[in-house]
C-alpha positions, 0 to 999 in steps of 0.5 A: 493460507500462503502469505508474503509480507514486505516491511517498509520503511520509506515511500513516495507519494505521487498524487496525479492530477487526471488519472494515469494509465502508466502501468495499465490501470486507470489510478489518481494516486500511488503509494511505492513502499521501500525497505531501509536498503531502498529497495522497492517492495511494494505500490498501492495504486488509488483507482477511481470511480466503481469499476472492478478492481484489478487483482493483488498480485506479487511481481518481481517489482513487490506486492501491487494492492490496489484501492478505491481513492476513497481510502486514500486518506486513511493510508495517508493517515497510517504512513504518517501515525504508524511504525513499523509497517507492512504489505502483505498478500494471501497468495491463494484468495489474493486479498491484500493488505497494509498493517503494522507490527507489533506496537504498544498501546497508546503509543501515539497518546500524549503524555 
């Protein structure tokens, strides 16, 4: 399995009323992961609807992943609770992924 992994640090939230076709696929919502130099490493784009969903795929822009806007809260929910974060992609099936590295249990229990 050949995977890439992209650490993020920052992102920026658009949440679009309609939905766009700026970058050729119908979406509501985009998610644009950057590291600690600003550099962009990734988007998750939240499509619409039930159609098929593009393929992930690494460009030269970062990792694209795309999503049902039914998961958007979920994600909302990991940039807010979760640190550190990644995107990361087989290369070969194309599956993608949001995930964290290593973290204590119980990390965001109260005392």
């Amino acid at each position: 399995m050949a995977t890439v992994h992209r650490n993020f640090t920052k992102y920026v939230l658009y949440y679009l009323s309609g939905s766009s076709t700026a970058v050729g696929v119908p979406h509501e919502a985009e998610i644009d992961c950057f590291d600690n130099a600003g550099n962009r490493v990734g988007i998750i784009y939240f499509l619409p609807g039930t159609r098929r969903l593009p393929e992930n795929q690494d460009t030269v822009n970062g990792i694209y992943i795309y999503f049902r806007m039914s998961r958007f809260a979920d994600f909302m929910s990991i940039l807010k609770d979760e640190q550190p974060l990644f995107l990361g992609l087989d290369t070969v099936s194309k599956v993608a992924y949001i995930g964290t590295s290593s973290e204590p249990v119980g990390q965001h229990e109260p005392n």
